[in-house]
Structures are given as structure tokens and as C-alpha cells.
PALO-942427 format. One record per residue (C-alpha): residue in one letter; x, y, z. Coordinates in steps of 0.001 Angstrom, whole numbers, plus 500000, padded with zeros to 6 digits. Layout:
% PALO-942427
[r "A",[X,Y,Z]]
...
END
This chain:
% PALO-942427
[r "X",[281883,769074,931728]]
[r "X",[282248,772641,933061]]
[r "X",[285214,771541,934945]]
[r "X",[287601,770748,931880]]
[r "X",[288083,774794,930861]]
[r "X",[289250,775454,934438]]
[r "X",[291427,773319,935394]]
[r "X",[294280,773937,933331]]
[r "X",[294130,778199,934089]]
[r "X",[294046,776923,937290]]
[r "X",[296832,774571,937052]]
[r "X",[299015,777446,935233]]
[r "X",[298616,779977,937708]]
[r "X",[299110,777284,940700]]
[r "X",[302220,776763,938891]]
[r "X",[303225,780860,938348]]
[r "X",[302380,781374,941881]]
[r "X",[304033,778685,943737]]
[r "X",[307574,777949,940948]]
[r "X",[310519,780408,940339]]
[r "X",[311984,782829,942579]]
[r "X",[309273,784945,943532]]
[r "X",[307364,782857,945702]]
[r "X",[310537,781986,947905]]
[r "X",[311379,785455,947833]]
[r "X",[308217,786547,949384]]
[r "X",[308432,783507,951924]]
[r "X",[312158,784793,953081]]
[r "X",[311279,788042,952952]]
[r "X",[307901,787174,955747]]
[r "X",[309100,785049,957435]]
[r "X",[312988,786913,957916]]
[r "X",[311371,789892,958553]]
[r "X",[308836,788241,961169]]
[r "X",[311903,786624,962841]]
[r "X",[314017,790318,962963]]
[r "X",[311000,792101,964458]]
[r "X",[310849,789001,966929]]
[r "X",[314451,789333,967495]]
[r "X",[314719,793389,967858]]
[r "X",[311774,793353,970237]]
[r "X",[313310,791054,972272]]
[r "X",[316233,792506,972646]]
[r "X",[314346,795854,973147]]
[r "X",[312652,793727,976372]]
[r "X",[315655,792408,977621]]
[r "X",[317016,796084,978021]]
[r "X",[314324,796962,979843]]
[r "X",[314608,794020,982217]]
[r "X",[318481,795233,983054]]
[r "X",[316331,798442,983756]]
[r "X",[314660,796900,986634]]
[r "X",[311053,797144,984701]]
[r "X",[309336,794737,986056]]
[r "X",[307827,792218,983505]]
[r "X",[306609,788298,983429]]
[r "X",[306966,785713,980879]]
[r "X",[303254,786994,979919]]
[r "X",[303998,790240,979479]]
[r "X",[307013,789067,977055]]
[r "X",[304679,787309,975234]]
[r "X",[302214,789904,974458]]
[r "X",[304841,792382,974043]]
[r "X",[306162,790221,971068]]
[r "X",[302465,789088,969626]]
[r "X",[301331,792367,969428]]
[r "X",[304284,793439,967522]]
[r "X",[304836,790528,965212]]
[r "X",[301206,790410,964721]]
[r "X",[301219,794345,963434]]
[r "X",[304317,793541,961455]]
[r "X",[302795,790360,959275]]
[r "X",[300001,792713,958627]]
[r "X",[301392,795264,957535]]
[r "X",[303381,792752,955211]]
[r "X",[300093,791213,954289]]
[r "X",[298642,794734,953157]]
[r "X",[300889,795007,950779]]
[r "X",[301929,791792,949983]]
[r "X",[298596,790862,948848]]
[r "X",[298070,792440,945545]]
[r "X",[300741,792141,944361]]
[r "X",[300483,788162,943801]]
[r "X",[297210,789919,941764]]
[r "X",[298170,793108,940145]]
[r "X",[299611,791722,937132]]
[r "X",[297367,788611,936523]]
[r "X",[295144,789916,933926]]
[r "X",[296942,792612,932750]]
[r "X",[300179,790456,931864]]
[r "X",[297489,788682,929452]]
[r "X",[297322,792006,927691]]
[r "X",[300895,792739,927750]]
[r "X",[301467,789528,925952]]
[r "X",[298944,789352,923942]]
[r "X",[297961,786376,925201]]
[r "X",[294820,787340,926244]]
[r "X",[293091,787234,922808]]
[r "X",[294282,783374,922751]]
[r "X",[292063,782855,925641]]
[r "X",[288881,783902,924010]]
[r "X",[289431,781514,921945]]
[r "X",[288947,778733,924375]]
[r "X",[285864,777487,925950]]
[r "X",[287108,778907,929513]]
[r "X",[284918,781675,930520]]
[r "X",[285405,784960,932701]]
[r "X",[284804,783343,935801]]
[r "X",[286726,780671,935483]]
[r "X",[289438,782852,934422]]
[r "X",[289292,785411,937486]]
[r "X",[288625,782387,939865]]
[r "X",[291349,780421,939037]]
[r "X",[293846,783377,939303]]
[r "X",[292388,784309,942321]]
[r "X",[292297,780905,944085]]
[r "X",[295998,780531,943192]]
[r "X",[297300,783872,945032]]
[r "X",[295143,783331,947364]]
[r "X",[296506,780002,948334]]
[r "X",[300679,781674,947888]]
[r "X",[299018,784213,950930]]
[r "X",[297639,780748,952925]]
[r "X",[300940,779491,952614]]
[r "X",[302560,782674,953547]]
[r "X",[300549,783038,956627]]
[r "X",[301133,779308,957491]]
[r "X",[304462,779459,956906]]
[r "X",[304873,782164,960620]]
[r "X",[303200,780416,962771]]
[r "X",[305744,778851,963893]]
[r "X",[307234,782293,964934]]
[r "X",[304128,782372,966790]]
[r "X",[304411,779542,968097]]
[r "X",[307605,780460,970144]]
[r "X",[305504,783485,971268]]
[r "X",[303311,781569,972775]]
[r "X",[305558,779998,974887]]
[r "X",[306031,782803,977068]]
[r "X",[302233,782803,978029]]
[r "X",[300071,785895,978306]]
[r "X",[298252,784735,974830]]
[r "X",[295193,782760,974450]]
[r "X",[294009,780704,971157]]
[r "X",[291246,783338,971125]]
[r "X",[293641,786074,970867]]
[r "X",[295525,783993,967817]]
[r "X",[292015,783092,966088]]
[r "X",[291636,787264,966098]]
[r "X",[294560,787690,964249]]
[r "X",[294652,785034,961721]]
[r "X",[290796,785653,960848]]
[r "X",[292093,789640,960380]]
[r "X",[295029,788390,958161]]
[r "X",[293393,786271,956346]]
[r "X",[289962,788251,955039]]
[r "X",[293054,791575,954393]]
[r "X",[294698,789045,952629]]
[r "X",[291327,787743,950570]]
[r "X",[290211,791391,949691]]
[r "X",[293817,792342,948877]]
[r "X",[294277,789800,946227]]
[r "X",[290951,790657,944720]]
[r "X",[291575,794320,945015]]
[r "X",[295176,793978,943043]]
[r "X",[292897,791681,940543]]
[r "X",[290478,794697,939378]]
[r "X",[293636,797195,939273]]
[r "X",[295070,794402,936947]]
[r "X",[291395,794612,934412]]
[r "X",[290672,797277,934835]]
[r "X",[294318,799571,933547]]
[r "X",[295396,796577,931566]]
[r "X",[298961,797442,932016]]
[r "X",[300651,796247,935035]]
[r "X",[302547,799394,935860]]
[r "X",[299315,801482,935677]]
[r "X",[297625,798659,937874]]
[r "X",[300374,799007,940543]]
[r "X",[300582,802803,940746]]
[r "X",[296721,802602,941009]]
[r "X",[296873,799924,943569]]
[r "X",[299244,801237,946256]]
[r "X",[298085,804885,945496]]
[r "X",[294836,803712,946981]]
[r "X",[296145,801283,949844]]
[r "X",[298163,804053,951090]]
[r "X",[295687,806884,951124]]
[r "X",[293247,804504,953200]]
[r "X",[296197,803547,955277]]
[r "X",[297305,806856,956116]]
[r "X",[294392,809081,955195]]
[r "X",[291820,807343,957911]]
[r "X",[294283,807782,960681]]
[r "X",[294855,811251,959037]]
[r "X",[291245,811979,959355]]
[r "X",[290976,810729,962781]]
[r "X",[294120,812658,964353]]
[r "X",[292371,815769,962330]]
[r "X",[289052,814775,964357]]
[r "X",[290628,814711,967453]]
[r "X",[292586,817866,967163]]
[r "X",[289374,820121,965935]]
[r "X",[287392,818360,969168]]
[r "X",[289756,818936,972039]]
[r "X",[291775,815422,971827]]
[r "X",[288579,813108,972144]]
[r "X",[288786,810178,970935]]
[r "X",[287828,810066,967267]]
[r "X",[284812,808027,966337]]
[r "X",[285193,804373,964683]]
[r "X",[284051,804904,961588]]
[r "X",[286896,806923,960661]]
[r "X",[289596,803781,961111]]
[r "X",[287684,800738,960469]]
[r "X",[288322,800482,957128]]
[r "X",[291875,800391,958132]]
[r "X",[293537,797132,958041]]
[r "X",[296505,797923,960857]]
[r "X",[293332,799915,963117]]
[r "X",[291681,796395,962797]]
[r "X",[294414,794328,963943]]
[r "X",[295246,796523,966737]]
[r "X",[291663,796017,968115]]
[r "X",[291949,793115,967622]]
[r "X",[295214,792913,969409]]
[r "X",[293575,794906,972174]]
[r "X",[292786,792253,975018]]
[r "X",[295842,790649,974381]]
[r "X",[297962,793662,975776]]
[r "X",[300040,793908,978878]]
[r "X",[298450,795497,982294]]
[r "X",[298469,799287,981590]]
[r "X",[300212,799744,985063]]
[r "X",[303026,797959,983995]]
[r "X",[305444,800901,983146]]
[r "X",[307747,800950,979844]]
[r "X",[310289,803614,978873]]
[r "X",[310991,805030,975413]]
[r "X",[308474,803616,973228]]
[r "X",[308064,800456,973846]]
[r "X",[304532,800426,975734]]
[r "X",[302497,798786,973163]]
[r "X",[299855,800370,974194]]
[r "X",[301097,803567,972719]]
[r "X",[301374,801830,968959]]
[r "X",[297394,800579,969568]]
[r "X",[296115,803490,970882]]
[r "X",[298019,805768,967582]]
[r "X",[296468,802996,965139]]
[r "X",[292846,802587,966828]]
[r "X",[292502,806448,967597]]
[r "X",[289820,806250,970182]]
[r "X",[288476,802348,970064]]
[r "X",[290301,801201,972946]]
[r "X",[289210,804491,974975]]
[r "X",[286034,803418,974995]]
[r "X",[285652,804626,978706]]
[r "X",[283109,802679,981236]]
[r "X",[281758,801026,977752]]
[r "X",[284956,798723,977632]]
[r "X",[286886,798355,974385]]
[r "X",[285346,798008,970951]]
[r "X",[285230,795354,968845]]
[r "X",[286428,797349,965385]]
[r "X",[287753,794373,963634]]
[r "X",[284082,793002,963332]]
[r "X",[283118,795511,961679]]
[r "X",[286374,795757,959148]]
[r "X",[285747,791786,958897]]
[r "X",[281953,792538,957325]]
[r "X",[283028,795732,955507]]
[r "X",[286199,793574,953715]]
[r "X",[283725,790373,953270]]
[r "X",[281190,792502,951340]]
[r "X",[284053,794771,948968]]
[r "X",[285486,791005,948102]]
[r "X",[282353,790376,946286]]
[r "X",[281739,793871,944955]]
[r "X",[285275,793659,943270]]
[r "X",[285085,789776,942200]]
[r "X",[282048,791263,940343]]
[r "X",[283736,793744,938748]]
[r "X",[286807,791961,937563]]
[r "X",[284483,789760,935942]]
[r "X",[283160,791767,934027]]
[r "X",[286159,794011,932928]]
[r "X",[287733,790686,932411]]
[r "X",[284888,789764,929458]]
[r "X",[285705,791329,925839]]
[r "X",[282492,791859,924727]]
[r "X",[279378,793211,926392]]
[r "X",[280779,793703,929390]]
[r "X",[277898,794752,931504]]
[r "X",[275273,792708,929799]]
[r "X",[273293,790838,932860]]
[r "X",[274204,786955,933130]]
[r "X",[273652,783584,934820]]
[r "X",[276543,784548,936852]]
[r "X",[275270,787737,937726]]
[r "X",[272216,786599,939390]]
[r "X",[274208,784060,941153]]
[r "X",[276353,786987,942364]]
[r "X",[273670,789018,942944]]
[r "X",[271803,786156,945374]]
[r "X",[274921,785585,947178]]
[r "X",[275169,789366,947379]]
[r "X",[271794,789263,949032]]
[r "X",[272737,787161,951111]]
[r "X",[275555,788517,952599]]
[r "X",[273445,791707,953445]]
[r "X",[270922,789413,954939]]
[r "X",[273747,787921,957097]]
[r "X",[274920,790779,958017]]
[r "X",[271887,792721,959079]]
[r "X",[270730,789663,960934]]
[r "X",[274503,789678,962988]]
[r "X",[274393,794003,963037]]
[r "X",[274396,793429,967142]]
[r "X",[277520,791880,966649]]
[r "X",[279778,793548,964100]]
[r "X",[278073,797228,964823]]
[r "X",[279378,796723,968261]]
[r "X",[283007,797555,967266]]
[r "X",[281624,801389,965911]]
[r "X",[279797,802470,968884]]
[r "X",[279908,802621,972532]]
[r "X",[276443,802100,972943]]
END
């Protein structure tokens, strides 16, 4: 009975995860924030209204998707490994990891059952806004195609995110080490793609930068993928509320994509985050083992084969996803 090792690790860190103060913490701290960004915005709106701009109940409702959307994500980036970041690496602190070698439960099961437990904390996380959304989409101007975009971005940042935090946790073995290594990461590709892309487009006369400098960039993805949800660009804002301006900064030349129309860039992050996922599951399992780490196994292969067949998914949908890097 395979089975019998994993369900109690799973049962443990189902019960870490969801029990104590943290979790709630992290579910005020969404879904308040979510509902403040909602609330500012709105407010921000309303002043233009007394203005005289001249908005709809649609262009409200963008107006406040795309900016709660860009919000949770941000959240989500780095919320994400830190449900992770000190799973394994707690083990060490407490010694408690030797105690698990003892037991039949092996690597996988170990990584996978810490991993489906923050995992589902993020689900809930995510589920737990929608009804913020759901207000939004009262004023119109948003289609379920627009939402699907945006969960399916949140949700694969979210997946890569906890398994990201995971290897930071093996592979320092001390949870502060983890942490500084984690966000030291997440915020040079955060900041040092749109760095890179701003660079680009200074040394090249303000073109637009190419794709492939943001799309590893969670907040460029979900602002192309925010992109057809956005109000009419002649509908004039003051100050800085055009959100427009906000995608544009994040995307850096994907929605100037000219007579080619806007590109897709969050296909492409969606493949590139699929594929690092299983790269870094890989990984973990095998800094998680205490002996022999790298020696070849049944799970390898199995890795290995699904590997394979992600590449062989991917090159078969390249129309698709390599859509969102070029304008053709």
C-alpha cells in the first residue's frame, strides 16, 4: 500500500497550512487589501466623474478589474513561497528531519504532500476574492474570458511560486537563508526584466522592447493578459489613472504591437512557468533525499517522460504560445 506513508505528511501539512493564525492572516491580509484597492480606485473614479470625464458602468468595471487583478498578483508573487520556504528546511531546524528517514515515506511523497498542501492555502486564497470580483463584474465591460485569463495567470504564478519557495527551502536548509534566497531572486526578475526592457528601449530610440525581455515576468503577464479587457484608449483620464499607462509600463512594448494587434505574452509565461514547475519539483526531490542524491530512479524516468512530454506539448501548440513573443 503506497498510499499509507503519504497520507499522514499529507494530513500534517494540510493541518500546518490551513490551522493557527497564519492562514487567516494571509486570508485578511488578500482579501482586505483586494477590498482597499477596490475601494481607493473607486473613489479615484468617482473624482473623475465630478470632473466631467466621461465614463460608463463598463469602463468602471475594467478600470477596477484591471487594478484588482494587478494587485492579487502581485500579492500572489509573493505570497506564494512563502507557504513553501520553510517546509523542508524547518525539518532541519528541528531536527526532525532525520526522524523521517526513518519511516517508509519517501522523497516524493514528502515534497508532494507539502506541496499539495500550500498549494491548496493559495486555491483557497484565490477563491476566497472572487467575490470582490464578482462586484466588479457588475458594472459590465468584463467578459468570463477576460476572468478565465486572470485566474489561469494566478493560478500557474501561484503553482511555480510554491515550488520555487520549496527548492529555496532544500536546497539552504535554513529558512532564513531560503527566504533571503527566495525574494532576492523574485525581485531581480521582477524588476530586472522591466529594467532590461526600459534599458532596450532607451539605447533604440523608445521602441518598444521585444517580448522576450518581460515574459518571464509575472505582473508583464497579467497585464497582457489584462490587455483586451481595458477601457477605449479615447476615453481620456487625468493624473494617472489611465490604466493603460500601468499596462503599457509593465508589458513594455506587447500591447504596441502596431497593425499586428496585441500579443498574447501570458501564453508564453503560462508554458515557460508550466515547464520550471517540473524542473524545480525535480530538484527538490532530490535535494530532499539524504543519500545519493542524484543517483537515477523510478521516479526519475517518470519525471523525465512527463518532462518529454511537456516539450512535446508544447512544440506541437508553439503557434499558439510563440504568438505572445512575436509580431509575426
Amino acid at each position: 500500500m503506497s498510499r499509507g506513508p503519504s497520507m499522514p505528511i499529507l494530513f500534517k501539512e494540510f493541518a500546518v497550512q490551513m490551522r493557527g493564525s497564519r492562514s487567516a492572516l494571509l486570508l485578511a491580509l488578500l482579501i482586505g487589501l483586494a477590498s482597499i484597492a477596490a475601494r481607493l480606485i473607486y473613489g479615484a473614479i468617482v473624482g473623475q466623474l465630478d470632473r466631467g470625464a466621461p465614463l460608463v458602468s463598463a469602463q468602471i468595471g475594467q478600470i477596477l478589474f484591471i487594478t484588482l487583478s494587478l494587485v492579487i498578483q502581485a500579492l500572489i508573487v509573493f505570497l506564494a513561497p512563502a507557504t513553501t520556504v520553510n517546509a523542508i528546511s524547518s525539518e532541519h531546524e528541528r531536527g526532525t528531519f532525520a526522524m523521517l528517514q526513518t519511516t517508509p515515506m519517501t522523497p516524493i511523497q514528502l515534497v508532494a504532500g507539502k506541496l499539495i498542501a500550500a498549494f491548496a492555502l493559495l486555491l483557497i486564497l484565490i477563491l476566497a476574492v472572487l467575490p470582490v470580483f464578482a462586484v466588479v463584474l457588475l458594472f459590465g465591460g468584463v467578459s468570463l474570458a477576460d476572468l478565465g485569463r486572470v485566474l489561469s495567470t494566478m493560478l500557474i504564478t501561484a503553482l511555480l511560486g510554491s515550488v520555487f519557495g520549496l527548492f529555496c527551502s532544500a536546497a539552504t536548509r535554513q529558512t532564513y537563508s531560503a527566504t533571503l534566497l527566495c525574494y532576492a531572486l523574485l525581485i531581480s526578475l521582477v524588476g530586472g526584466t522591466l529594467l532590461a526592457a526600459n534599458l532596450w528601449s532607451l539605447l533604440n530610440s523608445m521602441l518598444p522592447a521585444p517580448a522576450i525581455y518581460v515574459f518571464a515576468n509575472p505582473l508583464s503577464a497579467m497585464a497582457a493578459a489584462l490587455v483586451p479587457a481595458r477601457p477605449p484608449d479615447i476615453i481620456s483620464f487625468t493624473g494617472g489613472l489611465r490604466p493603460l499607462v500601468l499596462l503599457n509600463l509593465l508589458t513594455r512594448g506587447v500591447i504596441d504591437a502596431g497593425a499586428q494587434g496585441v500579443l498574447p505574452l501570458y501564453r508564453a509565461t503560462w508554458m515557460l512557468y508550466g515547464g520550471l514547475s517540473l524542473i524545480f519539483f525535480w530538484l527538490t526531490l532530490h535535494l530532499a533525499t539524504p543519500r545519493r542524491r542524484w543517483r537515477p530512479g523510478k521516479v526519475d524516468l517518470a519525471l523525465l517522460l512527463i518532462l518529454l512530454g511537456y516539450l512535446v506539448l508544447a512544440y506541437g501548440a508553439r503557434d499558439w504560445w510563440m504568438a505572445g513573443l512575436t509580431r509575426g
